[in-house]
C-alpha positions, 0 to 999 in steps of 0.5 A: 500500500502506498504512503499517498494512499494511507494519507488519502485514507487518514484525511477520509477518517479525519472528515469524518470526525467531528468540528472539534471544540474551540477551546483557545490554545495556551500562549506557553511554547511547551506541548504540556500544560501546565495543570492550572492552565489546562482546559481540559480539568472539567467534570466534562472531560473526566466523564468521557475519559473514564467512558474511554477507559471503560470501553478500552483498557478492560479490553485490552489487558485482556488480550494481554493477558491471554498473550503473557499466559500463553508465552511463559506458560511454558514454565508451567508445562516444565515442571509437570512433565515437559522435559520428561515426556519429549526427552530434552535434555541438557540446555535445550529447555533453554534453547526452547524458552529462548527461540521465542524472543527471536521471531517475537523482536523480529516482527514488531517494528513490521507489525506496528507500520502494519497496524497504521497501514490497516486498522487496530480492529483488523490487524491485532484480532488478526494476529492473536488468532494466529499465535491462539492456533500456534498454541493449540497445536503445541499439545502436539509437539513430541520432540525436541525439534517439534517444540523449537519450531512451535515456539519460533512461530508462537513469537512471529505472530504474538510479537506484534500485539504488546508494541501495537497496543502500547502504540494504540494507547497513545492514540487516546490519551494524552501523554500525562494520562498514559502511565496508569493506562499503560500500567492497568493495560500491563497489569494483565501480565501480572494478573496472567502469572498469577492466573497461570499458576491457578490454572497449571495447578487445576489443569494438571489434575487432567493428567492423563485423560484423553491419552494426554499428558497435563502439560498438553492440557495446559497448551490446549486449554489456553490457546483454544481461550486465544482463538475464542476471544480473538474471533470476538475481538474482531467486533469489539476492538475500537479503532480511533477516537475519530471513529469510536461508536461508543462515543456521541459526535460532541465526546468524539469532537471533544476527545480529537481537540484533547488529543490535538492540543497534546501534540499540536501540529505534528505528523500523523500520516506515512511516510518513509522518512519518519521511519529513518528518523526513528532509525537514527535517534540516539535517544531510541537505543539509549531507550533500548538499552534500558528497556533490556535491562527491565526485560531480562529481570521480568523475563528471568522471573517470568520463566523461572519463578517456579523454578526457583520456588521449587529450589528452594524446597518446595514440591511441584505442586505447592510452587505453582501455586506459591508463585500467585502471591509475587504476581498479586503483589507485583499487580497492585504495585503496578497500577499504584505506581503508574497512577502517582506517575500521572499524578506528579507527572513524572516517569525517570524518578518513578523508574529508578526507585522501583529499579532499585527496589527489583535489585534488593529483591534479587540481592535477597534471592542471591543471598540466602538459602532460606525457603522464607528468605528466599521466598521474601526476595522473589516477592521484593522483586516482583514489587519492583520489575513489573512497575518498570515496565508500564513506566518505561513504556509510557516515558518512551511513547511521551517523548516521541513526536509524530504517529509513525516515529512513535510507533516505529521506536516502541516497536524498535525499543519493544523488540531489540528489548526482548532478545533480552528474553534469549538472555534470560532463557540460559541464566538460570543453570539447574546445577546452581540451585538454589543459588542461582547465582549466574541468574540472579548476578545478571538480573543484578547488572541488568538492572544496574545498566536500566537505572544508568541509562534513566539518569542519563536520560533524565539529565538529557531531556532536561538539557534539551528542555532548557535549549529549545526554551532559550530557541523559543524565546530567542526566535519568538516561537509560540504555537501558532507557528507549529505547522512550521515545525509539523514534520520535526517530530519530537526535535521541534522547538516546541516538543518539550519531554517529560522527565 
């Protein structure tokens, strides 16, 4: 499809949105409003962002969660009997966890121009009906090679669903309203470990019916659950604010003007060299950087946790349900953190403490032997992984000026970040338990290189910020000229980044 063509049908779509509201712009030369100023504080305003949030965010979390349900359920179908059963043997469980973050990094930056060339509602329903028949069909694996090649195809058609829904969401809210969106979106994935844990343990007292093994029941059961909710998300999935039915003319006019004065004058339609500007922002491998570190600890823990549980004395059956209380614990922390993000506007400092307090948690784990010790630190570590992920999200997709940019370098980020997930299959070494002292070292420096980074980035935007302030008040550039800039994305004078 054509870069005109797109644009013809991205104007077509603003036709046929509402006149937006005359709300007067703010004098200031800064994409954010200061909270005395902003228009947009009425009883009005909350009313349609809460009939947003109804109709959005439960809808989203729960393709989410099905997809984090059916990537790690893997360590589930380990400890009933995977391994045994199609005879791996050495590292290649490993080898299997790992060949899942190839594909999956490879597809997202194709899968999120593919979202803005299609639409929401027919790309993502489409794309979960495949990995829901990938997952049915691994019941069917009986080999090495069978189970290697099964999750290779499981991360090619799952991998666009995270990138694509963080990529949606901004398409939405505005940027001081993304955190807690994206932290509740993402809460699925800690609500999918604890559900997975209840799951496996009812699901295993299947063993044995029908000639198959409670670790086939596992794979069986939740892709089936996949391919029926994606079958119905093709009638519920909602496309743009422009076009939403659930909202009347007047909240759809109103939601295009918020989202409008959020970033005014920059690009929305395709066109090949926003994707080179992606490509060539230094400050989308620094966001990388960081992202890998968050995503080699999450993995770790995702994978491992009744690995680890069941090391540390504890039978089959009482890890998995033992590894429920972190996912719980990490699930309320999550959507706290993200609402006080959103609330003092900020994402770097949030981050960092939240960092900080995964890397005591892992430093626990490290240290002791102790069943309760060690139990104490998983749980520490889960009050600090699982915040960072939503924060990091929402502080990447804030400072990225322009849909197509945006959604390139999420996807980028995304996807380069989750070969973290290939680190993290082959850190946690059966002969180190219950130690692990090589995985739980690197989920350590992992996290060390995630805080690094924040502070760089934090001192980085700051300086940027004070640059484009002086150039604005230098060359008298206000709003009225933001046209002039459209096409700068995020390096416009008149872009100013959240810290």
């Amino acid at each position: 499809m054509s870069a005109s063509m797109t644009e013809k049908r991205d104007d077509n779509q603003l036709e046929k949105a509402p006149v937006p509201i005359a709300i007067p712009d703010a004098s200031s030369g800064s994409f954010n409003d200061d909270d005395e100023h902003d228009p947009f504080d009425t009883e009005y305003d909350r009313k349609v962002l809460r009939k947003i949030d109804y109709h959005i965010i439960p809808f989203v979390a729960i393709l989410y969660l099905l997809s984090f349900l059916d990537r790690s359920n893997i360590g589930n179908a380990k400890i009933l009997g995977l391994v045994k059963d199609i005879g791996l043997k050495g590292l290649e469980y490993n080898v299997c966890a790992a060949v899942f973050f190839i594909t999956y990094s490879v597809s997202e930056v194709p899968s999120n121009i593919m979202l803005k060339l299609t639409r929401p509602s027919v790309w993502i329903p489409t794309i979960m009906l495949a990995w829901g028949i990938v997952m049915t069909l691994m019941c069917l694996v009986n080999s090495y090679t069978g189970l290697v090649i099964a999750r290779l195809f499981l991360g090619l058609t799952e991998g666009g669903l995270f990138p694509g829904v963080n990529f949606f969401l901004t398409l939405w809210y505005r940027r001081k309203e993304q955190a807690f969106r994206i932290a509740l979106f993402f809460s699925a994935a800690t609500i999918a470990g604890a559900f997975g844990g209840l799951l496996a343990a009812a699901i295993a007292k299947l063993d044995g019916r029908s000639g198959l093994q409670g670790w086939q029941w596992i794979f069986l059961i939740e892709g089936l659950i996949t391919i029926v909710v994606s079958v119905l998300s093709y009638f519920f999935m909602q496309d743009y604010p422009a076009t939403a039915k659930f909202l009347t003319e007047d909240e759809r006019a109103h939601v295009v003007e918020r989202l409008r004065r959020d970033h005014p004058g920059l690009a929305t339609h395709v066109d090949k060299r926003f994707v080179w500007q992606a490509f060539k922002d230094y400050r989308a491998y620094v966001f990388t950087l960081m992202y890998t570190g968050i995503l080699i600890s999450l993995y770790a823990f995702s994978l491992f946790l009744p690995t680890i549980i069941n090391g540390l004395g504890y039978t089959a059956g009482h890890a998995q349900l033992l590894s429920v209380p972190p996912y719980v614990a990490g699930c309320i922390c999550t959507v706290g953190a993200g609402w006080y993000s959103d609330k003092y506007h900020k994402r770097g400092p949030f981050l960092v403490f939240f960092a900080l307090l995964a890397i005591t948690g892992y430093a626990v784990l490290l240290g002791t032997t102790s069943p309760g010790a060690g139990y104490a630190g998983a749980m520490i570590a889960a009050l600090g992984v699982f915040p960072t992920i939503p924060l990091a999200i929402s502080w990447i997709g804030s400072n990225i000026g322009g849909d197509l940019k945006r959604g390139v370098v999420l996807a980028m980020v995304i996807g380069i970040g989750n070969l973290g997930g290939v680190c993290s299959s082959f850190i946690y070494m059966a002969r180190e338990s219950p130690r692990y002292y090589t995985g739980h070292g690197v989920c350590i420096g992992a996290l060390v290189m995630t805080t690094a980074t924040a502070c760089f980035l934090m001192w980085d935007f700051r300086r940027l910020n004070k640059k484009k302030e002086a150039i604005c008040a230098r060359e008298g550039i206000d709003r009225s000229r933001s046209a002039q800039f459209s096409e700068m994305g995020d390096d416009s004078p008149l872009f100013r980044y959240v810290m």
